[in-house]
N, C-alpha and C positions, 0 to 999 in steps of 0.2 A: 588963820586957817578957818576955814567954813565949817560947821557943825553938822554932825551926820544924822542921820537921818532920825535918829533918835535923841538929840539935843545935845549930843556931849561932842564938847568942844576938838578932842584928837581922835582918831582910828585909833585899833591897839592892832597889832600885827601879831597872828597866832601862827605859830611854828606845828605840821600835824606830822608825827612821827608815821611810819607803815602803820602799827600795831591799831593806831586812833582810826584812819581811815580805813579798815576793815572789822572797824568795831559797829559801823551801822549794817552792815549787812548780818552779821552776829548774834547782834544784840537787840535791834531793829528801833534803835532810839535815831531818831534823827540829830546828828553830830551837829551841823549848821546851825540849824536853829536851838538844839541847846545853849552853845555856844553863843547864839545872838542873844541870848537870854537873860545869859550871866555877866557879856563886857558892854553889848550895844554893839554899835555898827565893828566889823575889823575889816582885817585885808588878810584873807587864807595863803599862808605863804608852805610849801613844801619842797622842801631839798631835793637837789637831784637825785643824791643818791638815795634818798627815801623812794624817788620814782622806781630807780632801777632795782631796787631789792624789790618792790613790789610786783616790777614787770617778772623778777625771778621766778616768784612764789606766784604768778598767773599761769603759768605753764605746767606745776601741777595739778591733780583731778583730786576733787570731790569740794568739802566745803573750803578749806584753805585756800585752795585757788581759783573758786569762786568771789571769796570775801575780798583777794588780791587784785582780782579783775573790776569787782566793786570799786576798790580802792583807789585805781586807776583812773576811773571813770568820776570819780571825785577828784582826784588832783588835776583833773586836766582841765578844771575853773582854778585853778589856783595860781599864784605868783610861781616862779622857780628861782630858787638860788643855790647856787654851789658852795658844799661846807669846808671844803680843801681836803687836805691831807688828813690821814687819820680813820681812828673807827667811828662809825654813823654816829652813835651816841654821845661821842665826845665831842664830835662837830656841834650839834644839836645843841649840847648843852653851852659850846663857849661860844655858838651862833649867838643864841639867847640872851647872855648876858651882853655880850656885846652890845645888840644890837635892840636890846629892852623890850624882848618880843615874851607873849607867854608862851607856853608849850602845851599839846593838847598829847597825851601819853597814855597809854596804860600798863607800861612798863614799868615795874616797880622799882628795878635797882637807879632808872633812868629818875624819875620820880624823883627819889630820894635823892638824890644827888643833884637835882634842880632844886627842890624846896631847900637842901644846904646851903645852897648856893644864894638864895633868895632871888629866885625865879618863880613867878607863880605859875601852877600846874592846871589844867581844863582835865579830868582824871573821872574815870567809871567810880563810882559808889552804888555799892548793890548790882542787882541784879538791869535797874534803868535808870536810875540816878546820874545825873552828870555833876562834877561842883566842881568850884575854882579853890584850889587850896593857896593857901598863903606860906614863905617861910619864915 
């Protein structure tokens, strides 16, 4: 396999939950290039149904469905895959191990349940802090 653009030898493929992709509008940290910060080159993968919860929470007014329509407008550069049956975050997470992806979240109980798992997390620290946690 060819090396990306930044010397490393594989992509990593990051998993972005709703919560992550409404976190730059938010927060007003650029997610992307954090992200490219911390693995080098990936491939931004987002579940269907992380689209369609998003599309939900677009159709509200004020900042929530602002940040969702953001959110939107960033998965639509993204891969799409379907998580199957099940609740979103249980999908996410056995997506993950599966399929050796990290996960970008700022979900806590999600979080925690990925780094149990030994799935590394892309997670808010602080107020602009982005890090990669390990489990």
């Amino acid at each position: 396999m060819a090396a990306d653009r930044d010397g490393r030898p594989h992509r990593v493929r990051v998993l972005f939950d709703a919560n992550a992709l409404m976190m730059p509008l938010e927060t007003g940290i650029d997610l992307f290039a954090e992200t490219r910060a911390l693995v080098g080159g990936f491939d931004p993968l987002v579940p269907t149904e992380v689209r369609a919860e998003l599309a939900g929470l677009a159709r509200q007014q004020g900042r929530r469905g602002a940040a969702a329509r953001f959110g939107l407008t960033l998965a639509a550069g993204c891969a799409e895959e379907p998580l199957g049956a099940g609740a979103v975050d249980t999908g996410i997470a056995r997506y993950a191990r599966d399929h050796h992806c990290l996960v970008a979240t700022s979900d806590r109980a999600l979080r925690r349940a990925l780094l149990r798992d030994g799935v590394p997390v892309i997670a808010l620290r602080g107020p602009r802090r982005v890090t990669l946690e390990r489990g």
